[in-house]
C-alpha positions, 0 to 999 in steps of 0.5 A: 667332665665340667658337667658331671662335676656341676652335677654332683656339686648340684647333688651334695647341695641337695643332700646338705639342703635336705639335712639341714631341713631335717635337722632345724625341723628335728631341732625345732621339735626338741625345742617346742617340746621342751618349752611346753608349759610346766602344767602339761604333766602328762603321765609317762604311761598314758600311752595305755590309754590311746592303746585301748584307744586304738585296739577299741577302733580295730576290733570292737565288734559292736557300734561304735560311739562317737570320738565325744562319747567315748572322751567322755566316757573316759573322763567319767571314768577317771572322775570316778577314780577320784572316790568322790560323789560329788566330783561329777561329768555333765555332759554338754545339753545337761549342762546348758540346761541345768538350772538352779532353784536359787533364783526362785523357781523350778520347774521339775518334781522339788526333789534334793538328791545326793549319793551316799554308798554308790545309791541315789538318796533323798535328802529332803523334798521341798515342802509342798512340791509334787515329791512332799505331796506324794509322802516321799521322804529323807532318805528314801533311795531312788531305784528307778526313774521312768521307765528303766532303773538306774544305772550303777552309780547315777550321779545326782545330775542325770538323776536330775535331769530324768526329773525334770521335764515339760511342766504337767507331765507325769514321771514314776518313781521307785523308791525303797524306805529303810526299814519296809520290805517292798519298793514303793512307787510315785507317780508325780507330775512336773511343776513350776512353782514358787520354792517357799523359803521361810514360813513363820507364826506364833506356836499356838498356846505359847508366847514362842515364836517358830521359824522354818527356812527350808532351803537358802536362796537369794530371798531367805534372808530377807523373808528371815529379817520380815519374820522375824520383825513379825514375830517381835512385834507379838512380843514373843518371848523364845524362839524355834527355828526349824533347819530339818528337811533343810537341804542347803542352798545358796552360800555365803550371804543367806547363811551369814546374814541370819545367824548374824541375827543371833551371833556377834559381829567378830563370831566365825561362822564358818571355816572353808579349808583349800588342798593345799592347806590354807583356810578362809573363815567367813563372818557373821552379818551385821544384823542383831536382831535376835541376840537376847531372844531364847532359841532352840534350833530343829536338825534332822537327816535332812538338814545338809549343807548351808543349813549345817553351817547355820545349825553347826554355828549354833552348837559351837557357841552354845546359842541354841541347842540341837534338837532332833536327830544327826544331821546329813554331813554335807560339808563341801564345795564344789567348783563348776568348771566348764569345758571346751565342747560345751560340757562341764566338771562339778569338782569338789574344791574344799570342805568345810569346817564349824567355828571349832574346827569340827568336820561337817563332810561325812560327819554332820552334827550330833544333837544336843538333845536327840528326839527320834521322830518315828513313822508312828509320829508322823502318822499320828501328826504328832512332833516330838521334837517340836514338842520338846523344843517348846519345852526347853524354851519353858524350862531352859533346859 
């Protein structure tokens, strides 16, 4: 009897053993749950997904990607959800790789790209680069690089990185100009080259200095300052600054450090509006070197970004008028965040804004004085917009 009691004491102890286990195990969850961080907010139906997962894993009758490609694939297609071109996945060796021409150089075709209604379009080739060589211009669209066409919404960085290849190679592209019926191609071979910021001179038969910047980098400013103290010491008497094909660059340093030149010291440049509503306003720099000279500022299509800024503090404050054609309307940050495996987000974080609170994003700038430049123009070597700064410098108007 003794013994069947010590057993069945041994027993109920075992149950309560097994139970209260249990029970500090299930109490633990709760409590781990519930002290999750407040940022987890992990959506109610996101179950949906590990379902498509899961059916994906266990009937897909084709090969199946790596477990990486298909989170990838999966985070591309929630970045696609956002509507925002430049909101963008890179996958983990474009990511290592990528490069920017800021430093100085690059070794690829000199094409600045952008996305504008689901197609891959150029904003500006970099002057003297293989892509300004072979006549490829502003708002030409990319229909193929190398071999095969382009997939449905190519982002500017895959783009990017079928450009880009051993120095001396040669890559095709297929392009389609608006108003010509058939695609053309160009056969462009990859280069490293210095990317030339700033090229200055005297305007032949004039006392007007002209100043082309065409694109930002770490160096524009300081070939600005040595051009502009050139032109000065030849007691030049106006001045044409040329932003077209100008596809942006580096931010803030380049941009206020010129217009700096032109503008007062307490003058906003720029306004650089967040998510949540609150703004930071940028400054003009503390060089005045060009505050008396007359100006007349170049815009085109090809004028994005950075370059907008510039022209857009010009038009704001009435130092200069634009002259040529609508700029391209790119006026947002973006934000590279990198992640766990190697890869990495471009993620639009702000837009920007002109001292007047005007849109740049989507928008761009109108012309003060619009001057088309045709095809016909080109062909001729003509610059109708050239022509017509110099003469608002001679009449002022």
């Amino acid at each position: 009897m003794r013994t069947v009691l010590r057993l069945l004491i041994m027993f109920l102890l075992a149950v309560l053993i097994v139970f209260g286990a249990f029970a500090a195990g299930f109490v633990v969850n709760v409590v781990q749950v519930r002290s999750a961080p407040a940022n987890a907010d992990i959506p109610k139906n996101f179950g949906l997904f590990w379902e498509a997962w899961n059916i994906i894993q266990s009937e897909f009758y084709g090969k199946i990607p790596s477990r990486q490609e298909l989170t990838h694939g999966a985070i591309r297609g929630m970045l696609l959800g956002l509507n925002d071109p430049h909101t963008v996945f890179i996958d983990p060796q474009p990511a290592k790789t990528e490069q920017s021409t800021l430093k100085g150089e690059t070794g690829d075709v000199g094409l600045t790209l952008d996305v504008r209604n689901h197609a891959l379009v150029v904003i500006a080739p970099i002057p003297s680069s293989p892509a300004d060589r072979a006549g490829i211009r502003t708002g030409d669209m990319v229909l193929q690089i190398g071999p095969k066409p382009l997939e449905f919404d190519t982002t500017v960085q895959q783009a990017n990185e079928l450009l880009r290849g051993p120095i001396g190679s040669t890559i095709t592209m297929t392009l389609q100009r608006i108003g010509d019926p058939k695609p053309y191609d160009a056969s462009l071979t990859r280069e490293k080259y210095a990317l030339p910021t700033v090229n200055s001179k005297v305007l032949p038969g004039t006392t007007f200095g002209y100043i082309k910047i065409t694109m930002e980098t770490a160096e524009t400013a300081n070939e600005f300052n040595k051009a502009l103290d050139s032109l000065k010491s030849q007691k030049v008497t106006g001045l044409v600054l040329d932003l077209r094909n100008n596809p942006g660059g580096l931010f803030p340093d380049p941009v206020l450090d010129i217009s700096g030149q032109f503008l007062k010291n307490s003058d906003v440049v720029l306004i650089e509006k967040y998510r949540d509503g609150s703004e930071k306003t940028y400054n003009a720099g503390g060089r005045r070197g060009a505050t008396e000279i007359p100006t007349a500022v170049l815009v085109n299509s090809g004028t994005a970004s950075a370059a907008e800024i510039l022209a857009g503090a010009f038009k704001d404050y009435k130092r200069a008028p634009l002259i040529g054609e609508p700029t391209y309307g790119k006026g947002s940050v973006q934000t590279v965040r990198q992640l766990s495996d190697g890869s990495a987000v471009h993620i639009t974080t702000a837009t920007w804004f002109t001292p007047k609170h005007n849109q740049i994003e989507g928008t761009g700038l109108q012309p003060d004085i619009p001057v088309p430049l045709t095809d016909d123009s080109i062909k001729k070597g003509l610059d109708p917009q050239l022509d017509r700064a110099i003469e608002y410098l001679k009449k002022g108007a």
